[in-house]
Residue, then its C-alpha position, 0 to 999 in steps of 0.5 A: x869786266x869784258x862779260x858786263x855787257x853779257x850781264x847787262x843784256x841778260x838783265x834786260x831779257x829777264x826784265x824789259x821793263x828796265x829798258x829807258x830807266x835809270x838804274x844801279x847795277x852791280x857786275x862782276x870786275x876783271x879778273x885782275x882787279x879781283x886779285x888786286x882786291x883780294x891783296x894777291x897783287x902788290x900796290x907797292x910794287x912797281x907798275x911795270x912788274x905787275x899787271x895793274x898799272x898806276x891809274x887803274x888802282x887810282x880808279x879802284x881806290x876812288x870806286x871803293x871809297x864811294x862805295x861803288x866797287x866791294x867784294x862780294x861772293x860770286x854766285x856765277x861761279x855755281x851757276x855758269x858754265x865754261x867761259x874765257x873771261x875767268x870772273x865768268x867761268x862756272x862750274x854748272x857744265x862740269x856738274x850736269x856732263x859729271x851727273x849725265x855720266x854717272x847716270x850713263x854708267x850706273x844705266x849700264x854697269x849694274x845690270x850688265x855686271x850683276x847678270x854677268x856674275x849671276x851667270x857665270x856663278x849659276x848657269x855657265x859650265x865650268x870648262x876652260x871657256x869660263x875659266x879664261x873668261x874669269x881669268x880675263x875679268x881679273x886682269x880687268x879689274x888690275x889695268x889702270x885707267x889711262x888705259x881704259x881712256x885711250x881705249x874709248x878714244x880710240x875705239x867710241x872716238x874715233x872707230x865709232x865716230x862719237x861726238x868728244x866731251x859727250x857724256x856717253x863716251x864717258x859713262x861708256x869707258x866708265x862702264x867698262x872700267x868698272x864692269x870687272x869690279x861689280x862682277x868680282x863683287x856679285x860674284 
């Protein structure tokens, strides 16, 4: 794997004391041994229609005997972020910006929403301000996401200059997509 030297250098940041030392360690393999192993990739094929070649199985049909290459769960999948050698590749960043902007949402939305609805419902006059104000808020809730992305893009991107991928831009749109429906449903 192209990451085994990021793995082995970790492991000596954690524990210097294997510096010198003779010791067994198991990284991950290349993705396309993976698939190999996994059956996804055809040995009887022939090596010029498939992306392992010849000596390459040799070499994972002698490891394997010796017990020196096994499939095992890969853990890093759970706990590492993006990455461009695929058997490194995690989910973690995805899960912590998904939590961040559902913290940057629910933060907003909710007091936002309930105390619009509470003021329309309770101390706004009726006249035809608030009619059209209520009219607006329904329309709202029926435009599709799609437009409510290419609105924060255009608006939180690139009016207000805030920085992309940021889970505040995020919590942001999703804030205003969901602003209409907690009115509606306060109300």
């Amino acid at each position: 794997s192209g990451g085994a030297g990021f793995e082995l250098r970790e492991m000596l940041h954690a524990d210097p004391s294997l510096m010198g030392r003779k010791v067994s360690v198991w990284v991950s393999a290349d993705d396309e041994i993976d698939m190999f192993m996994k059956g996804h990739i055809d040995r009887e094929v022939a090596e010029g229609d498939r992306r392992v070649k010849d000596q390459t199985i040799e070499w994972i049909d002698t490891l394997m005997e010796q017990g020196r290459l096994e499939k095992r769960f890969n853990t890093t999948f759970f706990t590492a972020g993006d990455s461009r050698n695929p058997e490194q590749a995690g989910i973690w960043g995805a899960a912590v910006g998904s939590i961040y902007t559902l913290i940057v949402t629910l933060v907003l939305s909710f007091p936002i929403g309930v105390a619009a609805a509470i003021y329309l419902e309770e101390f706004a006059p009726t006249n035809r301000f608030t009619d059209f104000i209520e009219v607006n808020i329904n329309n709202l809730a029926a435009v599709p996401s799609i437009v409510f992305g290419l609105l924060g893009l255009a608006v939180f991107i690139n009016f207000f200059g805030m920085p992309r991928s940021a889970p505040m831009v995020g919590g942001l749109v999703l804030t205003l997509m969901t602003l209409p429906t907690i009115i509606i449903a306060s109300r």
